[in-house]
N, C-alpha and C positions, 0 to 999 in steps of 0.2 A: 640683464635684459633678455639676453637668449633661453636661460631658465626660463623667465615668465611667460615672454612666448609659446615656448615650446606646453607651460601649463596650462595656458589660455586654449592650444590650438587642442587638446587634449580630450579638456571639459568639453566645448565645442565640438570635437566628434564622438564625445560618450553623450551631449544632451539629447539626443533622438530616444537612448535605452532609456536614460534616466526619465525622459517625461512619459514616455509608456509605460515603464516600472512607478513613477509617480500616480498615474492617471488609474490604471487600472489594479494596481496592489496597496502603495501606500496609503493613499486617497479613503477606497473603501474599507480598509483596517484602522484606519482613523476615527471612521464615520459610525463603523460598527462598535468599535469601543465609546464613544460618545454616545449614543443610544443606549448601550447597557447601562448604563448609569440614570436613565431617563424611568421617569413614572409610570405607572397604568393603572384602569381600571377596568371593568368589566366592558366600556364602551370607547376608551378613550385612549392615548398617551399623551402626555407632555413631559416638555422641557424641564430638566431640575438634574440636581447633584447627589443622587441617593445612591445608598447603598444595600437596598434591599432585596434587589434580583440578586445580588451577593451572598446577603445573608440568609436569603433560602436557598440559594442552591449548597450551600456550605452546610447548613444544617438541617438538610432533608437526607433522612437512608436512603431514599430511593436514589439520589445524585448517588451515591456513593457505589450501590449495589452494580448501578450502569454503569459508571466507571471505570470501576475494576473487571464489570462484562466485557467493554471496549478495549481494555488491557489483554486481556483473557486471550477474547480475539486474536489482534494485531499479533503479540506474540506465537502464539500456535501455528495462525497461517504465515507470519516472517518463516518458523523454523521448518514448514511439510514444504514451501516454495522457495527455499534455500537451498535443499537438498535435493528438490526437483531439476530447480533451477541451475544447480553445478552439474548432474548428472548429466544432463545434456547439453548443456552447455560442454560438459567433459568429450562426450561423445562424439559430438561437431568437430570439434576440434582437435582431439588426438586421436579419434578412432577413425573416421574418415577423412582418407587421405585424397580423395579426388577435391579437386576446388567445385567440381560442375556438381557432385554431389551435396557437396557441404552447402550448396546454395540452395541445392533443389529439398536435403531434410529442414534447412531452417524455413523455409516454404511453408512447407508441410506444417511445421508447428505454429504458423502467425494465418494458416487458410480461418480459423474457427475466428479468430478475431477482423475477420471481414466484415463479419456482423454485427448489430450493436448490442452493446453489454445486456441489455434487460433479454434480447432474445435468446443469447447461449444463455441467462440464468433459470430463464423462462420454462426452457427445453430441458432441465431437468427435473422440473415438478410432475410429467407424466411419466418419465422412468422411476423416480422414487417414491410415483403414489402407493397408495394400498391395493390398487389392482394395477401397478405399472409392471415394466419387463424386471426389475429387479429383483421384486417379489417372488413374481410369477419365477423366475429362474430359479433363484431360491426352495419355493418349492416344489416344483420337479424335478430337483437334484435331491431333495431329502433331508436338505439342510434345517428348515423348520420346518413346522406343519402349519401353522399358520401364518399371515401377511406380518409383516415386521412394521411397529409403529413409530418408530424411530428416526426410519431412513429420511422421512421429508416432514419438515412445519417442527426441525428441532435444531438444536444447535451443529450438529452432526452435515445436518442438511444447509447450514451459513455458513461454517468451515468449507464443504465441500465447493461449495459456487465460488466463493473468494479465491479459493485456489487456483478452480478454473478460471477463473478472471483474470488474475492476476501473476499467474506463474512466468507468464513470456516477460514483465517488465524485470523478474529475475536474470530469466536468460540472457536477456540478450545484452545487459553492462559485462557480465560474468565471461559470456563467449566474444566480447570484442575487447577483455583485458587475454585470455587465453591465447586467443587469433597473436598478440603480440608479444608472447613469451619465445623468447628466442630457444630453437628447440636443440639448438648446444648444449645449453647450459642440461638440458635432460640429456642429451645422451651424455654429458660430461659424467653427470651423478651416478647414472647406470654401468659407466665403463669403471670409475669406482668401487664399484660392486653394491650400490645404493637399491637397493628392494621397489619394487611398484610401489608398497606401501611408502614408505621413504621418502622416496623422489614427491609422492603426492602431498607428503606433510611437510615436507624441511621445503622442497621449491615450488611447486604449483600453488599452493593454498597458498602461502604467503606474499606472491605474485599476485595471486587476483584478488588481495584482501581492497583496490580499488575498485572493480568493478561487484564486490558481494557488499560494498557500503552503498555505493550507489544504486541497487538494485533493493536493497534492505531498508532504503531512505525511501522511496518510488513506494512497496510495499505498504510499508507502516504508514505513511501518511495515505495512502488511498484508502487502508481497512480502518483507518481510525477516522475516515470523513465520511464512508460510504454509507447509505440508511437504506436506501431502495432492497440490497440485496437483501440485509435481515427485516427488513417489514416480509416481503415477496418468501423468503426461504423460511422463514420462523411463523408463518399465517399470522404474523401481527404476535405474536405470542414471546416474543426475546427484545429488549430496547438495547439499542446504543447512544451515546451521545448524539448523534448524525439524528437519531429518532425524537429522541428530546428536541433538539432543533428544530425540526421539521414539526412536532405536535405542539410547539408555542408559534408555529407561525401559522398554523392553518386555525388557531384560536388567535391570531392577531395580537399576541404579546408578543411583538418584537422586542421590547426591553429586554425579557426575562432570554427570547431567542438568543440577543445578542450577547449576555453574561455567557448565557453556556457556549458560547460560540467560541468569546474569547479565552476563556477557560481553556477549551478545547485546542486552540492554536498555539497558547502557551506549554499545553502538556506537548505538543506535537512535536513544537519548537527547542523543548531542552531535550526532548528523544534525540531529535537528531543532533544538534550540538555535541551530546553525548556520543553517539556515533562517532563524529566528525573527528573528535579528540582519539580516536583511535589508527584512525590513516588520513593521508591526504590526498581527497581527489581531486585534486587539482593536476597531480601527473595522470590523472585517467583523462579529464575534460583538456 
């Protein structure tokens, strides 16, 4: 009787999460897989059990070609904001020893993200134009003689916004597993006679391997949902799935939107699983 109780009183204080997790995730991942399965036409949708937004998105090259682009992606900006992101995160945290400092650099690094996302991506399409500062520095250093056409409206220039975008969701799981490394256990290594290098491979990396899943989970699913930045940074000229998306709803096939969508949250979903199988953050959260 006391068991029950105690399982009744349980449910009862988790049903608040559960009907806000019901209401706003389960609900509409319900509703959007229900839809994909639905008909259209050039005018219309209805109701029905098909499987045809299916069978083109499986057997068109273009799904395939964007797919492995949104791969491409995700991955590249995970591994340049990994390495970003431990750097400083490193930084913070063992190289500055004042607390009033370690407060005032991590500052310093979330001021750009005061703004909102479209405007720091924004702000860099007049320094990577053909007549932006980039160039221009370029050649008056002698580096090339003429404007480089690469730097913006390519994929050089989606990589580099995502970075920016997204580099502090790196940071900052990475410097608050760091902040809790008992800093014994380093000087234990060191008095050892364990190398900088050492000490960074055998105990630090393997200490924050919670907060670089969590940061690496944050990452990939943001670059693999994100379209704004590669419409804006590619001039329309690079798709991702996020773009697929987006160009069956502003043609009003939500059917076809919703296959790719759920496509999309399944590929998202066995990434991180995958992850998940390698640490548990559950001693980070």
């Amino acid at each position: 009787m006391a068991v029950l109780q105690k399982n009744i009183s349980s449910i009862l204080l988790a049903s608040p999460v559960i009907l806000v997790l019901s209401a706003f995730i389960i609900v509409p991942i319900i509703l959007i897989t229900a839809v994909s399965f639905w008909g259209s036409t050039e005018f219309s949708i209805y109701p029905a059990f098909l499987f045809d937004n299916y069978e083109f998105l499986f057997t068109s090259d273009v799904t395939y070609r964007v797919f492995f682009k949104t791969l491409f992606f995700a991955f590249l900006v995970w591994a340049i904001t990994l390495v970003l992101g431990f750097t400083v995160a490193y930084y913070l945290a063992f190289l500055v020893h004042s607390l009033t400092w370690q407060i005032i650099c991590f500052l310093l690094c979330t001021i750009p993200f005061w703004t909102s996302n479209i405007i720091r991506m924004i702000s860099w399409i007049p320094f990577l134009g053909r007549n932006g500062l980039a160039n221009q520095s370029l050649i008056e250093m002698g580096i090339v003689d003429e404007p480089v056409e690469w730097l913006l409206y390519s994929e050089f220039a989606v990589c580099l916004a995502f970075v920016h975008l997204y580099t502090l969701f790196m940071v900052v799981p990475i410097f608050n597993t760091m902040m809790r490394i008992d800093k014994s256990l380093i000087e234990a290594a060191r008095d050892a006679g364990a190398s900088s290098r050492q000490i960074l491979v055998n105990v630090i990396i393997p200490l924050c391997k919670p907060g670089i899943m969590i940061g690496s989970i944050f990452v990939v699913a943001l670059v693999m949902g994100d379209f704004i930045t590669v419409r804006f940074m590619s001039g329309s000229q690079i798709a991702n799935m996020g773009r697929l998306i987006s160009n069956d709803i502003n043609l009003l096939q939500y059917p076809s939107a919703c296959a790719t969508a759920v496509v999309l949250l399944a590929t998202v979903v066995i990434m991180i699983s995958i992850m998940l199988r390698f640490v548990d953050i559950r001693k980070e959260l």
